[in-house]
C-alpha positions as CSV (number, residue, x, y, z in Angstrom):
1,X,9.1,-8.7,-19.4
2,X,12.1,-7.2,-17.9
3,X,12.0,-3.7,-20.4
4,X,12.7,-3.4,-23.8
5,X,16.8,-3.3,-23.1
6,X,19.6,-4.6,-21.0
7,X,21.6,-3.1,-18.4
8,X,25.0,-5.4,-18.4
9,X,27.4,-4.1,-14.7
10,X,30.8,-5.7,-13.9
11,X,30.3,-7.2,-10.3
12,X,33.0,-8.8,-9.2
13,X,34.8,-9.7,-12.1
14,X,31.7,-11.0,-13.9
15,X,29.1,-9.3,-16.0
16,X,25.5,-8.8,-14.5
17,X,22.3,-8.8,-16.3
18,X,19.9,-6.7,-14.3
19,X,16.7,-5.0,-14.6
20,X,16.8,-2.1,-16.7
21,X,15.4,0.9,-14.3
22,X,17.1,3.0,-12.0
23,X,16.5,3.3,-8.2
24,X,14.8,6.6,-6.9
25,X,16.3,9.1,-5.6
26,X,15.3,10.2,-2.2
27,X,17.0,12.9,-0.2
28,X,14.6,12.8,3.0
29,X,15.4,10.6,6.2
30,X,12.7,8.8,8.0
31,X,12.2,7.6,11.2
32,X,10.6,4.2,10.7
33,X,7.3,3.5,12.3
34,X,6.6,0.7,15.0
35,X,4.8,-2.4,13.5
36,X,2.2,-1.7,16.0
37,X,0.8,1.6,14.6
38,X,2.9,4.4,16.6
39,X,6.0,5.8,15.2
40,X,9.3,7.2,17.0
41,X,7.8,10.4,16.7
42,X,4.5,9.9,18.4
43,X,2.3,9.9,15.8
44,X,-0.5,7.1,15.8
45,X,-2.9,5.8,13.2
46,X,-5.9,8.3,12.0
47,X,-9.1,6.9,13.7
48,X,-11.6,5.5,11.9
49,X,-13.9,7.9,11.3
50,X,-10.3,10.2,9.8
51,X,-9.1,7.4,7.9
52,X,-12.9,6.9,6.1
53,X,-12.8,11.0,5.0
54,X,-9.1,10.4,3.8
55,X,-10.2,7.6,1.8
56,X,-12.5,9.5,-0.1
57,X,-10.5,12.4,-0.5
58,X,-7.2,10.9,-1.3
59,X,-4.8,11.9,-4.1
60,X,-3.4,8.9,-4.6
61,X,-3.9,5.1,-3.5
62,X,-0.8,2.7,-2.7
63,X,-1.6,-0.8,-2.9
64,X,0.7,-3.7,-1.4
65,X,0.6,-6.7,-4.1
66,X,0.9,-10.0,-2.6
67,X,-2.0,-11.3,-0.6
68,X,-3.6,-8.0,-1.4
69,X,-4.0,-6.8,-4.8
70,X,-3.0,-10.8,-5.4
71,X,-4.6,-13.8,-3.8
72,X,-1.4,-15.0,-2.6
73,X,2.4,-14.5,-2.3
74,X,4.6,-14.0,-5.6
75,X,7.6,-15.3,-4.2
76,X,6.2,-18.4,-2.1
77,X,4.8,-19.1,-5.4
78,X,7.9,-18.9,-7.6
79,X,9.9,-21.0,-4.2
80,X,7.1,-23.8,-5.0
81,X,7.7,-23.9,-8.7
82,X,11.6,-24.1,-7.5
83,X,10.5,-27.0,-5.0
84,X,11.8,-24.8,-2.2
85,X,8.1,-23.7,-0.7
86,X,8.1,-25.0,3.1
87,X,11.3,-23.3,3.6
88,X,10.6,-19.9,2.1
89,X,7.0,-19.5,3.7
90,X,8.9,-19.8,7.6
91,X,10.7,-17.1,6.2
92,X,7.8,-14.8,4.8
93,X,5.8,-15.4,8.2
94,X,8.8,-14.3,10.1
95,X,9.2,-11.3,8.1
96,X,5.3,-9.9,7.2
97,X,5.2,-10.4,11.5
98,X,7.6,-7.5,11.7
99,X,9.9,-10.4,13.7
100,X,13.1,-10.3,11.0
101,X,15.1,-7.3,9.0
102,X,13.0,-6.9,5.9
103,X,15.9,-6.7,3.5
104,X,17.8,-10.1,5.8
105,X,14.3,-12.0,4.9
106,X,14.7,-11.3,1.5
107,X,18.3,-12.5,1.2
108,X,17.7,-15.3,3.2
109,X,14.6,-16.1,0.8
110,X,16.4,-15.8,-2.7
111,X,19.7,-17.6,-1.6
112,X,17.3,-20.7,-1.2
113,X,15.8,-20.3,-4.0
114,X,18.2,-18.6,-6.5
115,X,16.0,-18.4,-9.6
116,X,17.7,-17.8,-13.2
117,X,16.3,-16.1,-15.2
118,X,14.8,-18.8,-17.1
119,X,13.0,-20.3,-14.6
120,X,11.5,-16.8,-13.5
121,X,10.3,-16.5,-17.3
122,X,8.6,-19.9,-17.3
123,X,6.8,-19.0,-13.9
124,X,5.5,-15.9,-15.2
125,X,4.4,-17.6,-18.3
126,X,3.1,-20.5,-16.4
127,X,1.4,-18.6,-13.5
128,X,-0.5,-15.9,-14.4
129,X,-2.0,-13.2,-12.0
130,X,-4.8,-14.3,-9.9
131,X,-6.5,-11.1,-8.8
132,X,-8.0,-10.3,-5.5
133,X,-12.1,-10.2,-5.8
134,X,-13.3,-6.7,-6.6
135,X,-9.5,-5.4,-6.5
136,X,-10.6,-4.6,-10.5
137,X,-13.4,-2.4,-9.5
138,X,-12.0,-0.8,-6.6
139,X,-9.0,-0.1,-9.1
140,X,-11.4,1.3,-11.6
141,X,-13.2,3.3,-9.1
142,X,-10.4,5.1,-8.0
143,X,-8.9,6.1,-11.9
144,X,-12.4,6.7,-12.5
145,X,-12.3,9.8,-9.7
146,X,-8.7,10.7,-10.9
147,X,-7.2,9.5,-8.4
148,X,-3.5,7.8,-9.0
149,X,-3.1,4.2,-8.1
150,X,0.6,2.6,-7.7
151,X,1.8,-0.6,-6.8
152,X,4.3,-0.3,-4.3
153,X,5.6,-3.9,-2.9
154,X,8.8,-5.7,-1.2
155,X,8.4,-7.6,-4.1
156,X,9.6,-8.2,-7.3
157,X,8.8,-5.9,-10.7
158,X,9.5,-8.6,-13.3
159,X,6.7,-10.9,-11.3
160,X,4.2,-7.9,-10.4
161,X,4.3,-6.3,-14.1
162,X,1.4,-8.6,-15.1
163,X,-0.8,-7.7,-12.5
164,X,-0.2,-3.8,-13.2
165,X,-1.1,-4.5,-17.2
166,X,-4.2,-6.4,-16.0
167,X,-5.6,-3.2,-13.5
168,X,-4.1,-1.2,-16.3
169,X,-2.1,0.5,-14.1
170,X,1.0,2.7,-15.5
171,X,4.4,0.3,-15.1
172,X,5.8,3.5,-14.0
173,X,3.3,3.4,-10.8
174,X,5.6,0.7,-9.8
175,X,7.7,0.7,-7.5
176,X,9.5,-3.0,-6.3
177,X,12.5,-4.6,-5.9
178,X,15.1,-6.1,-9.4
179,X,16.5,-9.6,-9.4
180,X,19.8,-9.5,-10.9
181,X,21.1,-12.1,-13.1
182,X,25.1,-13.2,-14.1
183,X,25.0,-12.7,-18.4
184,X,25.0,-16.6,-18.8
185,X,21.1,-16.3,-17.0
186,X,22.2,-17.1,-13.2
187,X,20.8,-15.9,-9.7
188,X,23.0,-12.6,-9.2
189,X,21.2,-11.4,-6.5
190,X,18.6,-8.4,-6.0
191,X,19.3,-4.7,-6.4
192,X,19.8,-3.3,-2.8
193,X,19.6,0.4,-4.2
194,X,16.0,0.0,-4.6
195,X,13.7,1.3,-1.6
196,X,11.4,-1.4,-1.5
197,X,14.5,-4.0,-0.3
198,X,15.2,-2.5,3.2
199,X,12.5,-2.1,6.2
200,X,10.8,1.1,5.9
201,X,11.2,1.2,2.4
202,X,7.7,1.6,1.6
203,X,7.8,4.9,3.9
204,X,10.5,6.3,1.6
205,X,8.7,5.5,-1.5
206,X,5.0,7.2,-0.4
207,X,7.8,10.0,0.8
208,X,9.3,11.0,-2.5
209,X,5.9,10.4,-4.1
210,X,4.2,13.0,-2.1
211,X,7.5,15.4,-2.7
212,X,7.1,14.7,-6.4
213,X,3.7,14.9,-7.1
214,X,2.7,17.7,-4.5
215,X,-0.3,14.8,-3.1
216,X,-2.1,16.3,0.3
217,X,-3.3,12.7,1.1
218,X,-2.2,9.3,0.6
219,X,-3.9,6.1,1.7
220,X,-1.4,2.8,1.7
221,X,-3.7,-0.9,1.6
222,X,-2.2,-4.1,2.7
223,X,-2.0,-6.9,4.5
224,X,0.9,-6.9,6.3
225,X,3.5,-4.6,9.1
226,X,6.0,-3.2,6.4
227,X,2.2,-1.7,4.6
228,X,1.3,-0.7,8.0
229,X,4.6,1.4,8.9
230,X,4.2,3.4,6.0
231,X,1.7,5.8,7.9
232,X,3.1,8.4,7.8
233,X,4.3,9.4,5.8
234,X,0.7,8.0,4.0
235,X,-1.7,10.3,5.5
236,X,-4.0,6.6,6.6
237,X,-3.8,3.0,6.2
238,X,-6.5,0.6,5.5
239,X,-5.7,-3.1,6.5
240,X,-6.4,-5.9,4.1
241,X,-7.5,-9.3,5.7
242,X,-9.2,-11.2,2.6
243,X,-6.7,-13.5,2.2
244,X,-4.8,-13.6,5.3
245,X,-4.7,-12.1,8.3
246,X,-1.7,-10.7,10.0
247,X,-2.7,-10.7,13.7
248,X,0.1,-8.0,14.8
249,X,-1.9,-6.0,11.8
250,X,-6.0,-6.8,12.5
251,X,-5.1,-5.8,16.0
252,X,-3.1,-2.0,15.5
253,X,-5.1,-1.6,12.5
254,X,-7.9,1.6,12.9
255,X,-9.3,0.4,9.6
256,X,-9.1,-3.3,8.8
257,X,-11.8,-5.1,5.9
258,X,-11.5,-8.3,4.9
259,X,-12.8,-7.6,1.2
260,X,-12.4,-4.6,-1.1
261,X,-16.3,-4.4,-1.7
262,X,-16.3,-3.1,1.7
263,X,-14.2,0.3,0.8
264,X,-15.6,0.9,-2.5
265,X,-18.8,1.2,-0.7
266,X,-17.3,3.9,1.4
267,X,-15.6,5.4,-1.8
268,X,-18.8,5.8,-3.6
269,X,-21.2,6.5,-0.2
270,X,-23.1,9.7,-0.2
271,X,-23.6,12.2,2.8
């Protein structure tokens, strides 16, 4: 669940039990994007007509996970299993709105929560995946044309693991945020190293992964404005409306669907 071996760090005069996988390096700055489409630089969505040939050119495929690849939100789900729900879902509105610092939202989340690590091991085993409609197929689809699919989410690996084993999706096509834990099991905190736990995180990912892997196109999916200000450096951005809609998104959105049926029809449509 959290890798086959331990990481133990002294934090402040205690030993930490962490997840086991190093942050990414990244030696590029970006300018984050607006939550309504247009970065600082200028540069607004692809129409739709662009976005549809990207889609069905694209190297690779970034997928948000909660309420998109998922039917709802991993850690709303593991606040209700802590009895903390009402409280963290103000919080995940406020932040998937673009109206609150991502990486402040996720603090703010977990310190009401604080999960040890054997409660997040009895929600996993207790709540297993429950998959978007067609997200299977689309998945398929897209490894079936060779093109790379990864999971990239403000979320957290230990909980999104079982979805990627499920899509059978490489757990090194993640890329998410770490709980931390104290040695005796206890909330430590989150890895703030990681990308994926500060605003425009999910930029700097698609960033290093085009560096890396020398992609000429990359399409992000999601529901939400933190999936949305990742184009660019993701060459076009589909919204994802079929589980919930983010108004601020349906609106600045070029492409927006509201099932993945939709795109895999554009995937496989002929000229």
């Amino acid at each position: 669940m959290f890798g086959r071996s331990v990481v133990f760090l002294r934090w402040k005069k205690s030993l930490v039990l962490c997840d086991p996988f190093k942050s990414l390096p990244l030696t590029a700055t970006l300018s984050k994007s607006s939550p309504f489409g247009t970065c600082e630089t200028g540069y607004s969505l692809p129409t739709l007509q662009e976005s549809r040939e990207i889609w069905r050119s694209a190297d690779a495929v970034c997928f948000d996970v909660d309420s998109t690849v998922i039917t709802d939100e991993g850690l709303d789900q593991l606040a209700k299993f802590c009895g903390k729900a009402e409280e963290v879902k103000k919080l995940t509105i406020q932040a998937m709105q673009g109206g609150m610092d991502f990486r402040d939202a996720l603090s703010a989340r977990l310190n009401l929560i604080r999960p040890n690590l054997e409660t997040v091991q009895r929600f996993i085993k207790a709540n297993p995946p429950k998959l978007t409609k067609d997200v299977d197929k689309l998945v398929s689809a897209l490894q079936a044309r060779d093109t790379d699919v990864y999971l990239v989410s403000g979320g957290f690996r230990s909980l999104i693991a079982p979805v990627a084993k499920m899509l059978n999706i490489p757990l090194e096509n993640i890329f998410a945020n770490r709980l931390k834990f104290f040695y005796d099991g206890e909330y430590g905190g989150f890895d703030e190293a990681q990308l994926t736990s500060r605003s425009g995180g999910k930029a700097e990912v698609i960033a290093w992964l085009k560096k890396r892997e020398g992609y000429s196109s990359v399409v992000m999916i999601g529901d939400g404005a933190t999936d949305m200000e990742a184009c660019p450096p993701a060459d076009a951005f589909i919204g994802f409306g079929g589980n919930i809609v983010r108004e601020s998104v349906q609106k600045a959105a070029t492409w927006y669907v509201y099932d993945f049926a939709t795109i895999i029809d554009e995937l496989e449509r002929e000229d």
